[in-house]
N, C-alpha and C positions, 0 to 999 in steps of 0.2 A: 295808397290808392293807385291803381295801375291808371295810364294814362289814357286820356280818351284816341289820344292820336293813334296812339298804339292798334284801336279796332277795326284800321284800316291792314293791318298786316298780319299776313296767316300769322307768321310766330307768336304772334300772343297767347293763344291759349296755351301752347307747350311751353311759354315762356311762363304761364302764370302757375303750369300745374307744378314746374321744376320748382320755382319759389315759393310755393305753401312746402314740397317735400321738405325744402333744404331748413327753413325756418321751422318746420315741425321737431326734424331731425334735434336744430338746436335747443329749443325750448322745451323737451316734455319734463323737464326738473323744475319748472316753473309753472306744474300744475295747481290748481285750487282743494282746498280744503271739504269733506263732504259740509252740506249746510246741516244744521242741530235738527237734532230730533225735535225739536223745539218750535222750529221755524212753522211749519202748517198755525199752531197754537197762536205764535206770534200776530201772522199775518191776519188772521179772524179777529184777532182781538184788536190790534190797531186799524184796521176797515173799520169796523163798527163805531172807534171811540172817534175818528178822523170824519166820518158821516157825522157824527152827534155834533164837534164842533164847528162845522161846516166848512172844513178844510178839503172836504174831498167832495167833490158835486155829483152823488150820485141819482140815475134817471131810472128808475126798472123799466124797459123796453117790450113792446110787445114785438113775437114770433110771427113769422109766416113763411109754411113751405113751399118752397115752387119745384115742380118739378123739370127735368131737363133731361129728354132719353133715361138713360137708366142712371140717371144722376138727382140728387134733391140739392137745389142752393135753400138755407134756410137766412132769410132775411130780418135781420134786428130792425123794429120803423124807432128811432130818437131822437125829437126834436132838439135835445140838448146838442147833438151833435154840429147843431152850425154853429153853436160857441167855441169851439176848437179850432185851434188855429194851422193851419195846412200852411206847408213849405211853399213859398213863390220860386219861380224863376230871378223874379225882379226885386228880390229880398238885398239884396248886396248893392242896388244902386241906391239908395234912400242915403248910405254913409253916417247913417246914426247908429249908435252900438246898439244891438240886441239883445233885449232879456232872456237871459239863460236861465230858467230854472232847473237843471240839472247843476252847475255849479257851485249851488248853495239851498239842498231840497228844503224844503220847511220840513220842521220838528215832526209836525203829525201826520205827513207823508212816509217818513225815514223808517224803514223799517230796522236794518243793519249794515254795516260793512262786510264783504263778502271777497277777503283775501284784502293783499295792496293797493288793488288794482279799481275794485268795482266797490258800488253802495246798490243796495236795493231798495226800491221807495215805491209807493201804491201809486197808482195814475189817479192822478188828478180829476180827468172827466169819464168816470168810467158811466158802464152800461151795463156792465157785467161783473157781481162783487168779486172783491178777490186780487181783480187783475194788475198786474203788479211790474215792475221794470229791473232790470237789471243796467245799468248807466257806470259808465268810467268815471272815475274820480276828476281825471283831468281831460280836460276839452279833448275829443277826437272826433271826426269829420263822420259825419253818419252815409256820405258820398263813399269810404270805403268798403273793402269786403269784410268779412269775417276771418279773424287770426284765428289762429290753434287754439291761443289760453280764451277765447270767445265763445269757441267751440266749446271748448270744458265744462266754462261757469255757463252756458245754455244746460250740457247734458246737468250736468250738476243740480240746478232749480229744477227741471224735469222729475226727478225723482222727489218734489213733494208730492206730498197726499195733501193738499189742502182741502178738498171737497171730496164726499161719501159718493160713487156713482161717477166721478167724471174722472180726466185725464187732462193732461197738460198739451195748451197744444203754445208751441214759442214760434213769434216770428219778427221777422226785421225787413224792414223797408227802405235798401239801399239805392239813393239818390232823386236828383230832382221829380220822375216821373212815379215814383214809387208808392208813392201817399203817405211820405213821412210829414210829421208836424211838426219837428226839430230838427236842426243841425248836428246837434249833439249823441254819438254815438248810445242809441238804445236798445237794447231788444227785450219784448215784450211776451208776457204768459200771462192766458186767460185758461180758467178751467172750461173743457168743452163735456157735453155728454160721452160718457165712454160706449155708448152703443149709436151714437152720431158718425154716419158714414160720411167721411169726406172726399174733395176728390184724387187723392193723393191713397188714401185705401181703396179705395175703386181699382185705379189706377194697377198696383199690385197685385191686383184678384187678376188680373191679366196673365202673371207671371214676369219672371228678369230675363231677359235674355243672359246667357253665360258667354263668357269672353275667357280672353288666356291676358291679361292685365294684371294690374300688383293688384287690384280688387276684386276680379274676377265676374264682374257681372257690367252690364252696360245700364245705364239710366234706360228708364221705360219713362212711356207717356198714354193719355188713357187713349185709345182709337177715337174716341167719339167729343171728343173736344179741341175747338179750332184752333184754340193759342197753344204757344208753346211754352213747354215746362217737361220738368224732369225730374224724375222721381229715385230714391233706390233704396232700398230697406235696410235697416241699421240691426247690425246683432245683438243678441241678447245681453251682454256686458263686453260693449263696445272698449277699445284704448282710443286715449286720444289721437292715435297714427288713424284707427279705423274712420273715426270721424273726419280728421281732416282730408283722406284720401277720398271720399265720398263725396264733401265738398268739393274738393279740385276737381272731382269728374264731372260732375254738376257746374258747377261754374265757368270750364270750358266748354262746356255746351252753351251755356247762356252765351258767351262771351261771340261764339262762332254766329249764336243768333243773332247777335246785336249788329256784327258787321254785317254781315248777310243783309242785313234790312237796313245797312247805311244809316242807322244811328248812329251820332256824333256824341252821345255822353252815356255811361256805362249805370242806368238802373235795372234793378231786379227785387223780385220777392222773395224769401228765403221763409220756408216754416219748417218746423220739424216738431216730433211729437218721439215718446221712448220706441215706437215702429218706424219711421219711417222719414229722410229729409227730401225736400222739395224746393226748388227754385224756378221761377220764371220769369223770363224778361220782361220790361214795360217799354210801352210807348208814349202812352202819354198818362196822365194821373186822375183823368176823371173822364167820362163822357155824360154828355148832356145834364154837367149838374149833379152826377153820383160819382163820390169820391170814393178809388177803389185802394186798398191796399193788399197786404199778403192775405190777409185775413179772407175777404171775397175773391181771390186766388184757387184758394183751398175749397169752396163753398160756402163761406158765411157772410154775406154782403149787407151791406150799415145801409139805410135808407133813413134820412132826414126830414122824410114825411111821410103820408099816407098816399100822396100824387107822385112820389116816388116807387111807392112802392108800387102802383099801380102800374108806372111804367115800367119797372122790371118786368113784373107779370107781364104786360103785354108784348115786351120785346124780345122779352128770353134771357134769360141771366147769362147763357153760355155768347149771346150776343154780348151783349153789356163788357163781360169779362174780356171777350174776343178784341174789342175795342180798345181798350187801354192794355191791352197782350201786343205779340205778335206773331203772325201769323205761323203757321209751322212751316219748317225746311221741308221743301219736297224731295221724294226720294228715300234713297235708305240713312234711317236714320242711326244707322252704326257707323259711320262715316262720317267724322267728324276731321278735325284740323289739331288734336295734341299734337 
């Protein structure tokens, strides 16, 4: 995890994008294995038996779309959701060890092991069947960024088909303001409708800007939404170099936003789907009572009641999100600090 002190000094972000190259450079011999043909199968069949024994809490959620300019945020209302337990600040002062359930998933969560590295296991309080985690075997700081072989086993789960009609969309909620619920390095795939426009495809229909960089295109952002985020399209059978350099361009932009806005500790939202990855910084993890993560980012925002929900509609989602965002660099935004 790069240092938070570090977000006081330009060098950072050329200091971060040099160390994903060099680390990439070393590791792509330590790629992941494709997941089985098997796996879609797998996953439906332990969802349903982990519902039966009531090791998985699931809520079916009612929808609702809001509109925002030429954007839709679709809204999940589930009251299950205040059972979940969200990351504190003030989680490390208490000095009593914390339940890790990642260290040790239960049986009927477990889906498989997924290389040396990682296990894949269903979420516990879902809202959405299916949705499923990709977790390190051994304790790692969910306050960090995303590594190369990260990268991998993300694209790697992407490529199931588990649902007829939808598409994967994966994200991770790196550090205290993020709306992670664990410490413990996760990232997460929920199947989304495949004709569900989010805001990171929006985004896109805009067009890349083209640059003369090892990538060739700059991060775009949508015009008409306040926070900041950045977006760039992934090729059609990407290598893992492609992925990670997309990330590092992506992440020093965060990174440049973070200082910019004189925050003291480095979170963001990270999603990606087989089009397209996206990150945006945070400021803080919730406003007035709605907890946001990458997920409401993108457009899909959790509402734990009905008076929630209401208050989105009334305030604007693009508000809402703007809130726990930060604000956009003004200026040209091809100027950055690699």
């Amino acid at each position: 995890m790069l240092p938070a002190r570090l977000l006081g000094r330009k060098a950072t972000v050329r200091a971060t994008r040099s160390v994903l190259r060099i680390d990439c450079i070393a590791s792509f011999s330590n790629m992941l294995p494709p997941l089985s043909d098997a796996f879609p199968d797998l996953i439906r069949s332990k969802f349903s038996s982990a519902v039966e024994s009531g090791s998985l809490i699931f809520t079916p959620s009612t929808e609702a779309d809001i509109p925002a300019d030429d954007l839709t945020f679709r809204v999940r209302i589930a009251p299950i959701l205040s059972q979940k337990p969200v990351l504190r600040r003030d989680d490390d002062a208490t000095g009593k060890p914390k339940f890790n359930p990642f260290l040790n998933p239960e049986p009927d969560l477990f889906l498989c092991d997924f290389g040396d590295r990682y296990s894949l296991i269903l979420n516990k309080f879902s809202i959405v069947p299916y949705h499923f985690l990709c977790i390190t075997k051994e304790f790692e700081p969910q306050r960090a960024p995303l590594s190369e072989i990260d990268l991998s086993a993300t694209w790697e789960c992407l490529q199931a088909n588990i649902q007829g009609g939808s598409r994967l969309l994966a994200f991770y909620n790196c550090g205290e303001f993020s709306g992670a619920s664990q410490e413990h390095k996760h990232i997460q795939f929920i199947p989304v409708p495949q004709d569900l426009k989010l805001l990171p495809d929006a985004a896109l229909a805009y067009g890349v800007p083209i640059s003369k960089d090892a990538i060739g295109q700059f991060p775009t952002s949508h015009p008409d939404v306040p926070f900041a985020h950045f977006v760039l399209p992934i090729p059609r059978n990407p290598s893992t170099e492609d992925l990670v350099m997309r990330f590092s361009s992506l992440l020093a932009r965060t990174l440049t936003a973070l200082r910019e806005h004189g925050q003291r500790s480095i979170s963001f939202n990270f999603a990606m789907t087989k089009d397209w990855m996206f990150l945006a910084p945070r400021g803080q993890e919730s406003y007035e009572g709605i907890s946001v993560n990458a997920t409401g980012m993108v457009g899909l925002l959790l509402a734990k009641s009905e008076e929630q929900l209401d208050f989105i509609k009334s305030t604007g989602p693009l508000e809402v999100t703007a809130k726990v965002g930060l604000p956009r660099i003004t200026g040209d935004e091809q100027q950055h600090d690699y």
